[in-house]
Z-matrix of the N, CA and C atoms (Angstrom, degrees):
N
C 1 1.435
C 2 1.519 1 110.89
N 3 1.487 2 110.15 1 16.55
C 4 1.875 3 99.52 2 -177.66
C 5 1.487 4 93.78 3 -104.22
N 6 1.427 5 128.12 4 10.74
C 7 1.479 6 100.27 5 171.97
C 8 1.678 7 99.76 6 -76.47
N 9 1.712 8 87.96 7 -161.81
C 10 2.219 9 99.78 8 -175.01
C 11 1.662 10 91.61 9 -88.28
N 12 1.572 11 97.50 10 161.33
C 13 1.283 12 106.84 11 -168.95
C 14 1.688 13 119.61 12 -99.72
N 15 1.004 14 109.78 13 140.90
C 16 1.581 15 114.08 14 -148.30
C 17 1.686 16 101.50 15 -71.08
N 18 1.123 17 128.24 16 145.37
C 19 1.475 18 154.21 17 -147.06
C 20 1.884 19 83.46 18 -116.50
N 21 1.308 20 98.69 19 138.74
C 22 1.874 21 109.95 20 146.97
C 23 0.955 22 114.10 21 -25.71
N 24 1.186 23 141.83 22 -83.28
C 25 1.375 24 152.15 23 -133.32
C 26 1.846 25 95.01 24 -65.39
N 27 1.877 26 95.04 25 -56.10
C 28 1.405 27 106.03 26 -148.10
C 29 1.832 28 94.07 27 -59.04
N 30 1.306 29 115.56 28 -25.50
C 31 1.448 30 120.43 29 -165.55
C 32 1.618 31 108.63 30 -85.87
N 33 1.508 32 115.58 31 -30.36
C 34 1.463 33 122.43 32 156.23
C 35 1.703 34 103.80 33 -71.26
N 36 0.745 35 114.39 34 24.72
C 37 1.960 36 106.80 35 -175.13
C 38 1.477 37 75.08 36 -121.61
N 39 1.545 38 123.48 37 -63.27
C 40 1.398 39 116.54 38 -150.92
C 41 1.655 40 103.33 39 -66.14
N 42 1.161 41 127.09 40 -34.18
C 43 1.659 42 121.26 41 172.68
C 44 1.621 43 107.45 42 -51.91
N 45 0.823 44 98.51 43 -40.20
C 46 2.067 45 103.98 44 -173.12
C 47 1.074 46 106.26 45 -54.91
N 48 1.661 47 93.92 46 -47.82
C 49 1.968 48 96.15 47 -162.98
C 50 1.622 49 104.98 48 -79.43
N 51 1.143 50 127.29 49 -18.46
C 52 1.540 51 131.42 50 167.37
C 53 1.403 52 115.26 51 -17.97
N 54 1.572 53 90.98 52 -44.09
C 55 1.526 54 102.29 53 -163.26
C 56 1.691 55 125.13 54 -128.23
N 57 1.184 56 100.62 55 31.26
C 58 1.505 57 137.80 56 -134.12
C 59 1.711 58 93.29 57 -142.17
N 60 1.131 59 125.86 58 -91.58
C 61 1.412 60 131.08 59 -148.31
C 62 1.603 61 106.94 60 -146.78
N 63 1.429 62 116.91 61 171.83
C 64 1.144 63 99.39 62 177.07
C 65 1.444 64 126.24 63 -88.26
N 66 1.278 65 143.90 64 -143.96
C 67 1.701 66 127.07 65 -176.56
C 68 1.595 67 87.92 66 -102.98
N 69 2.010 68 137.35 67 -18.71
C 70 1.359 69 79.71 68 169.68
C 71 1.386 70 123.76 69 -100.93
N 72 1.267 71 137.18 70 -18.38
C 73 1.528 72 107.46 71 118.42
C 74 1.053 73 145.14 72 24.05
N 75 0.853 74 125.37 73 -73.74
C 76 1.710 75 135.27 74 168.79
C 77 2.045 76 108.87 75 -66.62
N 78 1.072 77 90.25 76 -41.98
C 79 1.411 78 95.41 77 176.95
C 80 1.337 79 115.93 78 -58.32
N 81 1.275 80 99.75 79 -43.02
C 82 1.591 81 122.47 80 -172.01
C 83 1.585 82 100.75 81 -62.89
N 84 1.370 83 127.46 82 -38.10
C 85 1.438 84 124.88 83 -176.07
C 86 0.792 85 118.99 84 -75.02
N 87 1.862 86 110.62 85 -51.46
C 88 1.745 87 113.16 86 174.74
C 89 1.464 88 127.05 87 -68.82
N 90 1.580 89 115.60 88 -23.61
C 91 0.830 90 113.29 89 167.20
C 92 2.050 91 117.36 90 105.57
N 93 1.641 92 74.84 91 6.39
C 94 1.910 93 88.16 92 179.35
C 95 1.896 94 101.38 93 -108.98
N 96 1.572 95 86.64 94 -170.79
C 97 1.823 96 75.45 95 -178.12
C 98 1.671 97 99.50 96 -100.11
N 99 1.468 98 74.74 97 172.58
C 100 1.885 99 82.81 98 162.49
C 101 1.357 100 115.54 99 -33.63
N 102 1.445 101 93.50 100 -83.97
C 103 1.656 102 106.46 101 -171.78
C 104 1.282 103 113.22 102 -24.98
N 105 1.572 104 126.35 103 -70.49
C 106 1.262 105 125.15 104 165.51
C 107 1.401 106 120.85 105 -40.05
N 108 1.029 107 146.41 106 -45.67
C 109 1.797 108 140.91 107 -173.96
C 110 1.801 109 94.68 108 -73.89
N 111 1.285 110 119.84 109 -41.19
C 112 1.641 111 120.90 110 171.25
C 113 1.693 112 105.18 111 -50.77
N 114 0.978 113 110.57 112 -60.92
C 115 1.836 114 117.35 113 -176.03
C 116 1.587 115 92.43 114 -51.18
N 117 1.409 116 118.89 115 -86.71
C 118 1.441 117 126.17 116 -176.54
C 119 1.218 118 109.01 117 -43.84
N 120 0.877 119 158.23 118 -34.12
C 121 1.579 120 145.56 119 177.18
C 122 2.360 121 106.86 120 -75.39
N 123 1.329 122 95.53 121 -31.28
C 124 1.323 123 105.04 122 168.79
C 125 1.307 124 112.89 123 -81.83
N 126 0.947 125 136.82 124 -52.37
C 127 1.633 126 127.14 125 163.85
C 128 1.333 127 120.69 126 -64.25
N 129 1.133 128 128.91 127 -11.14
C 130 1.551 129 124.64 128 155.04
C 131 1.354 130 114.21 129 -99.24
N 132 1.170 131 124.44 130 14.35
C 133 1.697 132 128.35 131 -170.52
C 134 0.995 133 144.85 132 -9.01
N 135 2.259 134 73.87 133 92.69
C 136 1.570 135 116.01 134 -167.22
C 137 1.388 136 111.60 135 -82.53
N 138 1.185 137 135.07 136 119.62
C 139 1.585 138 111.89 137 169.26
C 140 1.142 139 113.06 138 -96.36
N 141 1.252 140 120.05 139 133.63
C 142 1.641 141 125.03 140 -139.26
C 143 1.928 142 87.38 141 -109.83
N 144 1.089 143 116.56 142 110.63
C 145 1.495 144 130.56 143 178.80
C 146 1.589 145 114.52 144 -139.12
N 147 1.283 146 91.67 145 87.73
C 148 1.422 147 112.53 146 -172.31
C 149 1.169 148 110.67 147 -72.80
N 150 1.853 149 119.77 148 143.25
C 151 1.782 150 103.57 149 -161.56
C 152 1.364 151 127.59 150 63.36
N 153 1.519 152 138.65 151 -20.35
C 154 1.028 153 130.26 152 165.79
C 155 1.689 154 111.28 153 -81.61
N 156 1.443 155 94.50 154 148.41
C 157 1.681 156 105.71 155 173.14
C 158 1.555 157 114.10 156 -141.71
N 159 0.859 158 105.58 157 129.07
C 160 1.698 159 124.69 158 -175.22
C 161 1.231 160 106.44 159 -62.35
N 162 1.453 161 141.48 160 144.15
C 163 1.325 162 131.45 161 167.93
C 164 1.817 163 118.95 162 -78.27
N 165 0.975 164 101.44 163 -16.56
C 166 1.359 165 108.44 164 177.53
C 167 1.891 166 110.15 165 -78.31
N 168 1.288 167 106.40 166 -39.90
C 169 1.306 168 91.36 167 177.82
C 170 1.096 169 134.70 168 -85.77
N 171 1.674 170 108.94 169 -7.47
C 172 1.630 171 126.58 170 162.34
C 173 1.132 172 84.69 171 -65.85
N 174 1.555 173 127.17 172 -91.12
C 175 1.350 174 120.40 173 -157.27
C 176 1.695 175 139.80 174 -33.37
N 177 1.524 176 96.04 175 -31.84
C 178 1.936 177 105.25 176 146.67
C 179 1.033 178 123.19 177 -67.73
N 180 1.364 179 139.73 178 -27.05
C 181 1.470 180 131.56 179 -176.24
C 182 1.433 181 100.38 180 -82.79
N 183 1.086 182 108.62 181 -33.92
C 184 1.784 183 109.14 182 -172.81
C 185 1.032 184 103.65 183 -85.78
N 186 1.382 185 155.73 184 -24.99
C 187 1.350 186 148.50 185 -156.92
C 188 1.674 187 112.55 186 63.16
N 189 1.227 188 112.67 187 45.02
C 190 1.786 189 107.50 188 -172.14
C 191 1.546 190 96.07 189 -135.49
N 192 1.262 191 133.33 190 -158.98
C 193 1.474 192 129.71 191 173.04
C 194 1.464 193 103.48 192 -132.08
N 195 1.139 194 123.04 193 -166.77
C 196 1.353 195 115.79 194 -133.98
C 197 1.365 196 102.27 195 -114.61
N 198 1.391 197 116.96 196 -18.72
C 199 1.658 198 128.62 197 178.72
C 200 2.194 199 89.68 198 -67.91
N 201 1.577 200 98.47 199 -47.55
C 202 1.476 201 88.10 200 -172.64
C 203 1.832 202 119.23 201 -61.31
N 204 1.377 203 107.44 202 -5.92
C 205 1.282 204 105.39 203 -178.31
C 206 1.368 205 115.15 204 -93.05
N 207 1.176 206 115.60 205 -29.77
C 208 1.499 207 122.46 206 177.62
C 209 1.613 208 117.77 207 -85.05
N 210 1.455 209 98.68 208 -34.20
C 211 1.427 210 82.87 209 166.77
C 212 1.619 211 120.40 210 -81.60
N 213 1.297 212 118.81 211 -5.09
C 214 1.756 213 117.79 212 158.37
C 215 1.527 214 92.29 213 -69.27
N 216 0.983 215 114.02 214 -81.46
C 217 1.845 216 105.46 215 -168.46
C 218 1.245 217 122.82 216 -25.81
N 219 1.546 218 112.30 217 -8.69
C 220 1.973 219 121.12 218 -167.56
C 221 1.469 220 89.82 219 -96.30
N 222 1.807 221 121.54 220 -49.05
C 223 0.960 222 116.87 221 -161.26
C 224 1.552 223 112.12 222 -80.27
N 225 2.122 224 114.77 223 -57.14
C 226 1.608 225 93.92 224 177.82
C 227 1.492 226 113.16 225 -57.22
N 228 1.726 227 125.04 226 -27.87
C 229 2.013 228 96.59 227 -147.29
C 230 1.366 229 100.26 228 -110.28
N 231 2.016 230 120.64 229 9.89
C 232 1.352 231 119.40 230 -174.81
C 233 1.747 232 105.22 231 74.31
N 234 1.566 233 107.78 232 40.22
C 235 1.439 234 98.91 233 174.69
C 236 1.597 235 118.96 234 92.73
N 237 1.470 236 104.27 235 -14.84
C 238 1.850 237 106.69 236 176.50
C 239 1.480 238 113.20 237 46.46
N 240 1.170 239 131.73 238 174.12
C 241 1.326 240 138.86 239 -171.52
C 242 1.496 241 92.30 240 -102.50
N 243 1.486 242 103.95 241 131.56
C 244 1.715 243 101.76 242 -169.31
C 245 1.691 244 88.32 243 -114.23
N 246 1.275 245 100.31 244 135.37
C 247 1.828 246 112.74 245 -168.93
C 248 1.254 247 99.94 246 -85.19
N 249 1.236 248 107.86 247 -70.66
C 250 1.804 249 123.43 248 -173.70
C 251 1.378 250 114.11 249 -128.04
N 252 1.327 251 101.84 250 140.94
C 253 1.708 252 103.42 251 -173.96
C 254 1.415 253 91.71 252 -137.98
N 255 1.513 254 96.86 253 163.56
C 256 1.670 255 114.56 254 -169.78
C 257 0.919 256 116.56 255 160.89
N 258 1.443 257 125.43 256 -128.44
C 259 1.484 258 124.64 257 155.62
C 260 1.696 259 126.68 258 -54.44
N 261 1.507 260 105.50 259 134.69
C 262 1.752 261 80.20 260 178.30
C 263 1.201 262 131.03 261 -42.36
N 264 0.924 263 105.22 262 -27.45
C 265 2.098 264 110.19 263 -166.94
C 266 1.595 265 99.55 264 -76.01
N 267 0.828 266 116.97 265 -21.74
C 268 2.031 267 119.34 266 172.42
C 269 1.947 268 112.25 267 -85.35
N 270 1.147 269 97.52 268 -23.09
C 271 1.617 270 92.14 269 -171.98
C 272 1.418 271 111.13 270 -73.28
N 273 1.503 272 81.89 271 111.91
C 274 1.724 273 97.66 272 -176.93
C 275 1.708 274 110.97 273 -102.22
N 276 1.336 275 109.87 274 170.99
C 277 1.925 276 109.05 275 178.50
C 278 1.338 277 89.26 276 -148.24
N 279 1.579 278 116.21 277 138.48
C 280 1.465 279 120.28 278 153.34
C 281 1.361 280 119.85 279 -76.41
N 282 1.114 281 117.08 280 131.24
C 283 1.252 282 108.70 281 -168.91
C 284 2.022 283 87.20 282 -149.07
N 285 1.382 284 127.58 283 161.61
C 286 1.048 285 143.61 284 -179.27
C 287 1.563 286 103.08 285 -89.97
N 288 1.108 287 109.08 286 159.54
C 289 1.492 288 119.31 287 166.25
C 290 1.576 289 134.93 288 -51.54
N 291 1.385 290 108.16 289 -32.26
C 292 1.345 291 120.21 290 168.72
C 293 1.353 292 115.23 291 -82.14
N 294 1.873 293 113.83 292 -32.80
C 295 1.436 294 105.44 293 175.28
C 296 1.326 295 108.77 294 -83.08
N 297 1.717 296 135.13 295 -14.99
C 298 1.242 297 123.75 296 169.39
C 299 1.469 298 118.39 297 -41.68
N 300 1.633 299 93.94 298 -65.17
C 301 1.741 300 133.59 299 -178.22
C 302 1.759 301 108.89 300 -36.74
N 303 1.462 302 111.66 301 -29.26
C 304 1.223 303 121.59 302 -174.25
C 305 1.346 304 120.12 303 -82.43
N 306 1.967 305 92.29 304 -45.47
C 307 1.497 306 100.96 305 -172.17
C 308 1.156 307 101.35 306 -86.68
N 309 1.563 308 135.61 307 10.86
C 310 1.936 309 123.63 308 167.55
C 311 1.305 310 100.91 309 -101.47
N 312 1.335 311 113.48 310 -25.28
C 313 1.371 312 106.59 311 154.59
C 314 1.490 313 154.47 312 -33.16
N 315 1.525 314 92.85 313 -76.93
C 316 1.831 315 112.11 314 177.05
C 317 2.088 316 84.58 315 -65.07
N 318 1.186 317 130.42 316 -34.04
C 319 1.630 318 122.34 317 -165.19
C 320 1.485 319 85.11 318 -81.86
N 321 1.135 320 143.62 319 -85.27
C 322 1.525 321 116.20 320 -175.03
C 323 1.176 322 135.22 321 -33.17
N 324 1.717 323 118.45 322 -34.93
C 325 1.606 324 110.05 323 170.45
C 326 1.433 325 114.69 324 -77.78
N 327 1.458 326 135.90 325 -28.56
C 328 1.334 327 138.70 326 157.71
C 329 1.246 328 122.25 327 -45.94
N 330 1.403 329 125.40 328 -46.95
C 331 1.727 330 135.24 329 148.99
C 332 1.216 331 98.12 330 -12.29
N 333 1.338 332 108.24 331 -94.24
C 334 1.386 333 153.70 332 -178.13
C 335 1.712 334 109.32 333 -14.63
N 336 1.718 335 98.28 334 -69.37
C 337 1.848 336 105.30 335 -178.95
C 338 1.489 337 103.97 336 -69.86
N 339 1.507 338 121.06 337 -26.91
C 340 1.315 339 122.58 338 -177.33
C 341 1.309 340 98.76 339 -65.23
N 342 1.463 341 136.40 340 -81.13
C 343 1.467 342 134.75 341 -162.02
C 344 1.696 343 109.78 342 -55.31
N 345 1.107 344 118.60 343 -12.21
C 346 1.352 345 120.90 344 169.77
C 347 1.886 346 118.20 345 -90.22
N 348 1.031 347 128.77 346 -3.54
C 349 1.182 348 152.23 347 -151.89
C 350 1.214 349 93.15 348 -116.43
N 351 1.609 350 130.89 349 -81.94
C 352 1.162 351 158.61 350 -171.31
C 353 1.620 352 99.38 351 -42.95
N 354 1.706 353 123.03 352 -55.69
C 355 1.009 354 134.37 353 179.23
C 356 1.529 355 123.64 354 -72.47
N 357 1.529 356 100.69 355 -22.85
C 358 1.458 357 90.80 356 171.09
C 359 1.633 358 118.43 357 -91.94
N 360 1.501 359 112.62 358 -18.58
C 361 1.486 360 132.69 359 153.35
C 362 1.892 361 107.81 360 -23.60
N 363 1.395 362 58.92 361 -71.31
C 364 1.750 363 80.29 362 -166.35
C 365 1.801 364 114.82 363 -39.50
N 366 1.560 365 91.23 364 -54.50
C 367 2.004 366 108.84 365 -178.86
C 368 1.407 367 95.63 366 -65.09
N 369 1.299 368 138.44 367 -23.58
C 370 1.514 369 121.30 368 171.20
C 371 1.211 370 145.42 369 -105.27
N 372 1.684 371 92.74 370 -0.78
C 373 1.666 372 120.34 371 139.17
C 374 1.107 373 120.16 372 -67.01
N 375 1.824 374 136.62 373 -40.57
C 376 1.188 375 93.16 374 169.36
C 377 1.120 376 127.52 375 -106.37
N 378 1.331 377 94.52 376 16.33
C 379 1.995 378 98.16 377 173.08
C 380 1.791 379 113.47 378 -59.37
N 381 1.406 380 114.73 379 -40.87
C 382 1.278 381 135.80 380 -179.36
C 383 1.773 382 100.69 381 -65.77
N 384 1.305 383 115.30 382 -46.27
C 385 1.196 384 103.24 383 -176.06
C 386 1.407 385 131.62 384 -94.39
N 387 1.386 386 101.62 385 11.81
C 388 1.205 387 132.86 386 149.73
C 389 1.728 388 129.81 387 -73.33
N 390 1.028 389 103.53 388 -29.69
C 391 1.651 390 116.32 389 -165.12
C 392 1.502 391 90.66 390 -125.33
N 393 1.336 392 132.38 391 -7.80
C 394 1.822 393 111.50 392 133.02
C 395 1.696 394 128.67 393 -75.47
N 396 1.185 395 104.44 394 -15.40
C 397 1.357 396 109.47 395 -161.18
C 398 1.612 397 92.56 396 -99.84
N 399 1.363 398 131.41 397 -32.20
C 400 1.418 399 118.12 398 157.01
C 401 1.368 400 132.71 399 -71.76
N 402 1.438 401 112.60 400 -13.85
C 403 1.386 402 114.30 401 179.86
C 404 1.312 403 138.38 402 133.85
Protein backbone atom coordinates (compact mmCIF):
# COMPACT_ATOMS: atom_id res chain seq x y z
CA UNK A 1 0.00 0.00 0.00
CA UNK A 2 3.04 2.61 -0.23
CA UNK A 3 2.72 2.96 -3.89
CA UNK A 4 0.45 6.41 -5.29
CA UNK A 5 -3.10 5.93 -5.19
CA UNK A 6 -4.95 4.96 -8.21
CA UNK A 7 -6.99 7.82 -10.06
CA UNK A 8 -10.51 6.94 -12.04
CA UNK A 9 -9.28 6.78 -15.15
CA UNK A 10 -6.31 4.43 -14.16
CA UNK A 11 -9.11 1.96 -12.63
CA UNK A 12 -11.42 2.47 -15.84
CA UNK A 13 -8.09 1.60 -17.82
CA UNK A 14 -7.69 -1.47 -15.57
CA UNK A 15 -11.40 -2.88 -16.52
CA UNK A 16 -10.47 -2.46 -20.31
CA UNK A 17 -7.32 -4.10 -19.97
CA UNK A 18 -9.09 -7.20 -18.22
CA UNK A 19 -9.94 -8.07 -21.45
CA UNK A 20 -7.39 -6.52 -23.46
CA UNK A 21 -3.90 -7.82 -22.43
CA UNK A 22 -2.41 -9.53 -19.80
CA UNK A 23 -1.76 -7.72 -16.17
CA UNK A 24 1.89 -7.32 -17.16
CA UNK A 25 0.87 -5.45 -19.86
CA UNK A 26 -1.33 -3.52 -18.19
CA UNK A 27 1.30 -2.71 -15.77
CA UNK A 28 3.44 -1.80 -18.46
CA UNK A 29 0.85 1.03 -19.54
CA UNK A 30 -0.04 2.37 -16.25
CA UNK A 31 3.05 2.31 -15.15
CA UNK A 32 2.62 0.27 -11.71
CA UNK A 33 3.88 -3.27 -11.15
CA UNK A 34 2.35 -6.42 -11.63
CA UNK A 35 1.88 -7.17 -8.19
CA UNK A 36 -0.03 -4.05 -7.73
CA UNK A 37 -2.57 -4.33 -10.90
CA UNK A 38 -2.90 -8.28 -9.40
CA UNK A 39 -4.01 -6.76 -5.84
CA UNK A 40 -6.21 -4.01 -7.65
CA UNK A 41 -7.89 -6.08 -10.03
CA UNK A 42 -8.60 -8.50 -6.83
CA UNK A 43 -10.01 -5.94 -4.71
CA UNK A 44 -12.23 -4.69 -7.31
CA UNK A 45 -13.09 -8.24 -8.54
CA UNK A 46 -11.75 -8.11 -11.84
CA UNK A 47 -11.55 -11.37 -13.56
CA UNK A 48 -8.83 -10.78 -15.72
CA UNK A 49 -9.74 -12.77 -19.18
CA UNK A 50 -7.55 -11.68 -21.61
CA UNK A 51 -8.90 -12.04 -25.30
CA UNK A 52 -12.22 -12.85 -24.11
CA UNK A 53 -15.26 -10.73 -25.22
CA UNK A 54 -18.71 -10.89 -24.02
CA UNK A 55 -21.40 -10.77 -26.59
CA UNK A 56 -23.30 -8.27 -24.96
CA UNK A 57 -20.69 -5.75 -24.90
CA UNK A 58 -19.85 -6.05 -28.58
CA UNK A 59 -23.35 -5.94 -29.16
CA UNK A 60 -23.57 -2.35 -27.25
CA UNK A 61 -20.77 -0.89 -28.96
CA UNK A 62 -22.19 -1.90 -32.24
CA UNK A 63 -25.73 -1.14 -31.80
CA UNK A 64 -26.87 -4.82 -33.03
CA UNK A 65 -27.98 -7.69 -30.54
CA UNK A 66 -26.18 -10.37 -29.52
CA UNK A 67 -27.53 -13.44 -31.61
CA UNK A 68 -26.07 -10.99 -34.53
CA UNK A 69 -22.68 -11.15 -32.95
CA UNK A 70 -22.25 -14.69 -32.49
CA UNK A 71 -23.53 -15.71 -35.42
CA UNK A 72 -20.63 -13.42 -37.22
CA UNK A 73 -18.21 -15.13 -34.85
CA UNK A 74 -19.69 -18.69 -36.39
CA UNK A 75 -19.18 -17.34 -39.75
CA UNK A 76 -15.55 -15.28 -39.79
CA UNK A 77 -13.61 -17.61 -36.91
CA UNK A 78 -15.61 -21.12 -37.67
CA UNK A 79 -17.44 -20.73 -34.29
CA UNK A 80 -14.42 -18.96 -32.18
CA UNK A 81 -13.41 -20.60 -29.00
CA UNK A 82 -16.50 -20.28 -26.79
CA UNK A 83 -15.16 -19.67 -23.02
CA UNK A 84 -18.38 -19.68 -21.09
CA UNK A 85 -21.79 -20.41 -22.03
CA UNK A 86 -25.07 -19.98 -20.24
CA UNK A 87 -27.08 -17.23 -20.26
CA UNK A 88 -26.72 -15.03 -23.28
CA UNK A 89 -25.33 -12.16 -21.45
CA UNK A 90 -22.24 -14.53 -20.25
CA UNK A 91 -21.38 -16.01 -23.68
CA UNK A 92 -18.07 -15.08 -24.13
CA UNK A 93 -15.38 -16.04 -27.31
CA UNK A 94 -11.64 -15.60 -27.23
CA UNK A 95 -10.84 -13.98 -29.88
CA UNK A 96 -7.45 -11.73 -30.43
CA UNK A 97 -7.39 -8.15 -30.96
CA UNK A 98 -7.34 -8.04 -34.64
CA UNK A 99 -10.20 -10.60 -34.79
CA UNK A 100 -12.17 -8.42 -32.25
CA UNK A 101 -11.22 -5.19 -34.43
CA UNK A 102 -12.67 -7.09 -37.43
CA UNK A 103 -15.72 -8.44 -36.00
CA UNK A 104 -16.90 -4.58 -34.78
CA UNK A 105 -16.03 -3.88 -37.91
CA UNK A 106 -17.79 -5.95 -40.73
CA UNK A 107 -20.98 -5.30 -37.62
CA UNK A 108 -20.61 -1.59 -38.04
CA UNK A 109 -20.48 -1.62 -41.83
CA UNK A 110 -23.58 -4.06 -41.94
CA UNK A 111 -25.42 -1.48 -39.52
CA UNK A 112 -24.51 0.92 -41.82
CA UNK A 113 -25.65 -0.87 -45.51
CA UNK A 114 -28.64 -2.10 -43.48
CA UNK A 115 -30.01 1.42 -42.34
CA UNK A 116 -29.31 2.62 -45.78
CA UNK A 117 -31.21 -0.19 -47.52
CA UNK A 118 -34.11 -0.09 -45.16
CA UNK A 119 -34.33 3.72 -45.94
CA UNK A 120 -34.18 3.58 -49.40
CA UNK A 121 -36.98 0.69 -49.21
CA UNK A 122 -38.87 2.78 -47.45
CA UNK A 123 -38.54 6.15 -50.15
CA UNK A 124 -39.73 3.62 -52.79
CA UNK A 125 -42.59 2.45 -50.98
CA UNK A 126 -43.94 5.47 -50.79
CA UNK A 127 -43.18 6.76 -53.97
CA UNK A 128 -45.32 3.74 -55.41
CA UNK A 129 -47.94 4.44 -53.02
CA UNK A 130 -48.17 7.59 -54.00
CA UNK A 131 -48.52 7.14 -57.76
CA UNK A 132 -51.37 4.50 -56.97
CA UNK A 133 -53.24 6.72 -54.94
CA UNK A 134 -53.07 9.49 -57.72
CA UNK A 135 -53.88 7.38 -60.50
Amino acid sequence: MGGPRWTKKEIGDLYKFASLCSQKEAARRLGRSAVAISLKAYQLGIVWRQGCYNTQQIADEVGCSQSAVSRLVHILYDGGDLVLSGSKASVRYNLNEQQYERLVHVLTQTRKYRTRYVAAARVKHQKRKERLSNG
